[in-house]
C-alpha positions in Angstrom: 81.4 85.8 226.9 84.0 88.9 227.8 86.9 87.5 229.5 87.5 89.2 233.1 91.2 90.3 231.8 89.7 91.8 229.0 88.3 95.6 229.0 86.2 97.0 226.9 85.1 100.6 227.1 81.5 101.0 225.7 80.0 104.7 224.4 77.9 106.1 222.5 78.7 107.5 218.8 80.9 109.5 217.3 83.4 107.5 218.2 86.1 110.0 216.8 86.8 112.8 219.7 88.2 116.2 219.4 90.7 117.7 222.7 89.1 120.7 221.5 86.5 121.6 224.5 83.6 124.0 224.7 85.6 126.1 227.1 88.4 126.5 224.1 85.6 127.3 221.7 84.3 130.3 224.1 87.6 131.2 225.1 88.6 131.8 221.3 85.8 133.9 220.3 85.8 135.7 223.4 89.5 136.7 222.2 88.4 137.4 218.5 85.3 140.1 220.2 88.2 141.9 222.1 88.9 144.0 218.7 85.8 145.2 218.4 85.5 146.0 222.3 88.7 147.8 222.6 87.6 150.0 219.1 84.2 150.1 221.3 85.8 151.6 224.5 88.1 154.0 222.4 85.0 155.1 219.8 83.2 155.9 222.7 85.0 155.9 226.4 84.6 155.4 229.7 81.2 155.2 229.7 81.3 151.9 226.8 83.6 150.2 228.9 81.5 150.3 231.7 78.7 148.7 229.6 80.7 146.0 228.5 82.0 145.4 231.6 78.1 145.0 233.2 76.5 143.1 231.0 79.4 140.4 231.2 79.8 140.4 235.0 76.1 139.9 235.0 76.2 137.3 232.7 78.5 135.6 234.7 77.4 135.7 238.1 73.6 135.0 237.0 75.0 132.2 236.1 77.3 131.1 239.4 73.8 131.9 241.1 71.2 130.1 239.4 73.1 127.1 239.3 74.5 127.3 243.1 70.5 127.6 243.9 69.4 124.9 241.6 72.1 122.6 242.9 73.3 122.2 239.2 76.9 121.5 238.2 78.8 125.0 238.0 79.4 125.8 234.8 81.0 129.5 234.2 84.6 128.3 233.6 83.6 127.4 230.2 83.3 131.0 228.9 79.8 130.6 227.4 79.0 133.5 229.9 81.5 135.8 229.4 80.6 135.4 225.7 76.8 136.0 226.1 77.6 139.4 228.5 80.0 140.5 226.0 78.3 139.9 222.9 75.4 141.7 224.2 77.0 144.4 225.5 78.5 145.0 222.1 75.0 145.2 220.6 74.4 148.1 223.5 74.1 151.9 222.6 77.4 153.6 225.0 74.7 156.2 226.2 72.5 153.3 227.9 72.9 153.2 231.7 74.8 150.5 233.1 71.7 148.6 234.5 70.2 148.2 231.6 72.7 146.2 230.2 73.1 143.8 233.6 68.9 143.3 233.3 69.4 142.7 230.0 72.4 139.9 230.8 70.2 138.3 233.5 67.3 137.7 230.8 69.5 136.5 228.2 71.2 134.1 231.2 68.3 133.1 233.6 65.4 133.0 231.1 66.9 132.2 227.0 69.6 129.9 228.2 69.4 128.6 231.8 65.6 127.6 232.3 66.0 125.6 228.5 68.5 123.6 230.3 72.0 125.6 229.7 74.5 125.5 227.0 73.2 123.4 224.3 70.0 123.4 225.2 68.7 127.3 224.3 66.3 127.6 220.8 68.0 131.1 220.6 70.9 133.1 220.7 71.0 134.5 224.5 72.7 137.5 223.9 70.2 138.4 221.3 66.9 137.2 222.8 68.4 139.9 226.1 68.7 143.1 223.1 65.8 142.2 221.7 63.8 142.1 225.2 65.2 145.6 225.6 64.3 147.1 222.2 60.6 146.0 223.3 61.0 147.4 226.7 63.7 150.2 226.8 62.7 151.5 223.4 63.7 154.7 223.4 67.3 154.3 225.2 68.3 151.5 222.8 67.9 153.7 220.1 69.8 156.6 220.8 73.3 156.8 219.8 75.7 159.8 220.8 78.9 160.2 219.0 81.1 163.0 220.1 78.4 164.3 222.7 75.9 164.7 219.8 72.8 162.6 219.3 72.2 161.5 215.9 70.9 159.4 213.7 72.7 156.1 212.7 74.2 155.7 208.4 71.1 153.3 208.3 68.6 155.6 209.3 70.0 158.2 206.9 70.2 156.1 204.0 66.5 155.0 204.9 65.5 158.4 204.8 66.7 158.8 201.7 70.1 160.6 202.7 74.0 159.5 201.2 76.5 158.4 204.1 80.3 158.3 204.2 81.2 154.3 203.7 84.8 154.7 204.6 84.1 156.3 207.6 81.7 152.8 208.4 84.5 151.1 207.6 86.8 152.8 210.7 84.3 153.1 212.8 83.8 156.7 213.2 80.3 156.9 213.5 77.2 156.6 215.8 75.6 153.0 216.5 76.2 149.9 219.3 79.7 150.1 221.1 80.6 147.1 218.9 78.9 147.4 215.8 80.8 150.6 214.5 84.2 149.0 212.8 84.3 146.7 210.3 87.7 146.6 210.4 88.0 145.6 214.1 85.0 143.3 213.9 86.6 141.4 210.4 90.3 141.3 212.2 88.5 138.9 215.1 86.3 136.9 212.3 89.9 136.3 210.7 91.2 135.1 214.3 87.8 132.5 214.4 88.3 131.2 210.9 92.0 130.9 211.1 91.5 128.7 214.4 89.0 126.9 212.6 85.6 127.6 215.2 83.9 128.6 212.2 83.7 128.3 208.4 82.1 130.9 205.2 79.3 128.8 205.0 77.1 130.4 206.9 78.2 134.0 207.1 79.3 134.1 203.6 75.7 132.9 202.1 74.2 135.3 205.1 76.3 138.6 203.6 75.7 137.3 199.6 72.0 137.0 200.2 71.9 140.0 201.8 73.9 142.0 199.4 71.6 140.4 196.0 68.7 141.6 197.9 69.7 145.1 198.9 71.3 145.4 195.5 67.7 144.4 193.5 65.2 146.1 196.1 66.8 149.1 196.8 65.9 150.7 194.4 62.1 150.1 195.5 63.0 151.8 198.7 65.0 154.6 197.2 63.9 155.2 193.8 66.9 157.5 193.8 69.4 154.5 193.5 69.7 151.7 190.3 70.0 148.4 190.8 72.9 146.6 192.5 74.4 150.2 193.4 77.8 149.6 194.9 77.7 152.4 196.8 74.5 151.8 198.4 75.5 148.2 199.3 78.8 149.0 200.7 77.3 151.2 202.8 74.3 148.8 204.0 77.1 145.7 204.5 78.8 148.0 206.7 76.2 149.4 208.4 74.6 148.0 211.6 75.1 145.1 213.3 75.1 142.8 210.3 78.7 142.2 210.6 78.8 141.5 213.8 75.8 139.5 213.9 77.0 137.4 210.5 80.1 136.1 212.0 79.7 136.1 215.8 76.0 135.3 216.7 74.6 133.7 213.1 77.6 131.1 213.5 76.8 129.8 217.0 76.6 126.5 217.1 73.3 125.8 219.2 71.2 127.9 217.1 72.4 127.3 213.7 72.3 123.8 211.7 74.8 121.2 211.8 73.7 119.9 208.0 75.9 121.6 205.1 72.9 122.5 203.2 70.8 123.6 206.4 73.7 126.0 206.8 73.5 127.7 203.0 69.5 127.3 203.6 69.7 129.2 206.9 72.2 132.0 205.5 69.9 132.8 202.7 67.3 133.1 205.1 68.8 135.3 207.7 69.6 136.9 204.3 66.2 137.6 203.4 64.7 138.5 206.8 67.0 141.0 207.0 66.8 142.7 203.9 63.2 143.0 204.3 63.6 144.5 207.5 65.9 147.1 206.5 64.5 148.4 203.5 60.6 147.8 204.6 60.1 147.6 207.9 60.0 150.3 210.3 62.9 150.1 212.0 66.8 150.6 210.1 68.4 147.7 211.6 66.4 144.4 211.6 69.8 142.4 212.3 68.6 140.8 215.8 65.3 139.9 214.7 65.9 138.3 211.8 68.4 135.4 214.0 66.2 135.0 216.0 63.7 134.0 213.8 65.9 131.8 212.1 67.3 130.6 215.2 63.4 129.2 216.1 63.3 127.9 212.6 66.8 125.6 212.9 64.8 122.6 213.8 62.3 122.8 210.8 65.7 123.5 208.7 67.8 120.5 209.7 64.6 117.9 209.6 64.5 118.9 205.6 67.9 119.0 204.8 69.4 116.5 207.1 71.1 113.2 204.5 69.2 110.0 204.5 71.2 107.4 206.1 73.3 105.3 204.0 71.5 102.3 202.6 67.7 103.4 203.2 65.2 103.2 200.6 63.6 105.3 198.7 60.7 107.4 200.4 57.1 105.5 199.3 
């Protein structure tokens, strides 16, 4: 029997709360992508900025407008929106029209996240489910860069065809490729600014880059006979190319998609890892970045029901 001066507040576990909200989370990373967006606008101009700024306003008012129709509890103060339009309009060629971008922000919005039930509810990445829906549909435009009013061919399509490429000018930035992709510089200072604030960790995108780099550095040479094995050259030049970078530290990190176990993390770094290597070096396409988080996105479930800890004081298994 409770005694009526007596109060007791009953919840649910954990018990232990954080003042850290997902609007501080979101707000964060959206600081850390700015490097990599200003680089963006400066690599590229006007034209990237205008990207950038349509896939995020069309992430964000998607948003506003589904859940005003849907009666649903508002929701864009918490950044996740901003985040989603940004992210994807960093994985978006500068030469793309400006619609394409906002279509693509709608789908990633309306369809990956909001009909799954919102934020914490999506099996995938929302910025890249929208890139990859326009890869399938937009083929052609997503896939042609201009640098310096010429269109050519990205470092990873040259060193698929056999060709060398300049890895300190992949460094910079100073090359063709997504408005946010390009500097690993700019891209590393705002994975500095996530770890140092403690949103993420090197599990994940330092087992992701390790796998990567032990499988570029063995099967390589099967794709270019031309290289040895574990040429540093050759994976310099493939860590620094692409979206990897950005995808290891920004979109491989997020925490609906990935595990929350320790050892479903390393698992699920060695497999985006994997994927991606064998994308790269045989599949048809260069890049294979977006494909292969997705995949390991749908396989987070399976991950965390083999590596998730037995609780404390069950048997053995019979």
């Amino acid at each position: 029997m409770v005694l009526s001066e007596n109060k007791f507040m009953m919840s649910s576990s954990p018990h232990i709360r954080s003042k850290t909200t997902s609007a501080n989370i979101m707000q964060i990373v959206t600081a850390a992508l700015l490097p990599a967006a200003a680089f963006g606008v400066y690599n590229f101009g006007l034209s990237a900025l205008i990207m950038l700024i349509s896939t995020t306003a069309s992430a964000v008012l998607t948003e506003l407008i589904y859940q005003k129709l849907m009666h649903k509890k508002v929701t864009v103060n918490d950044f996740s929106a901003v985040v989603t339009g940004l992210l994807l309009g960093l994985n978006m060629p500068s030469s793309a029209p400006w619609w394409m971008g906002a279509l693509g922000s709608v789908f990633g919005i309306l369809v990956v996240k909001q009909l799954f039930g919102g934020l914490g509810q999506n099996i995938m990445n929302p910025a890249l489910g929208a890139r990859c829906f326009l890869l399938i549909s937009f083929t052609g435009q997503m896939t042609t860069f201009i640098y310096d009013g010429v269109s050519g061919p990205t470092p990873l399509a040259v060193l698929k065809s056999g060709g060398t490429v300049d890895t300190m000018s992949m460094l910079i930035g100073k090359i063709p490729g997504t408005i946010g992709e390009t500097s690993v510089f700019a891209i590393m200072l705002g994975a500095v600014i996530l770890i140092l604030t403690g949103v993420i960790d090197l599990r994940i995108p330092g087992t992701y880059l390790a796998t990567f780099a032990v499988f570029v550095g063995i099967f390589g040479h099967f794709q270019n006979p031309d290289i040895g094995f574990f040429d540093p050259q050759y994976i310099t030049a493939h860590l620094c190319g692409g979206g990897i970078m950005l995808g290891a530290w920004f979109m491989a990190t997020d925490y609906v998609t990935s595990p929350i176990t320790k050892r479903g993390q390393i698992v699920y770094g060695m497999l985006l890892g994997i994927l991606t290597g064998l994308f790269r070096l045989f599949g048809g396409s260069a890049e294979g970045v977006s494909y292969a988080i997705i995949i390991s996105n749908l396989l987070v479930p399976l991950i965390e029901r083999v590596t998730l800890p037995k609780p404390f004081g069950k048997g053995g298994e019979k």
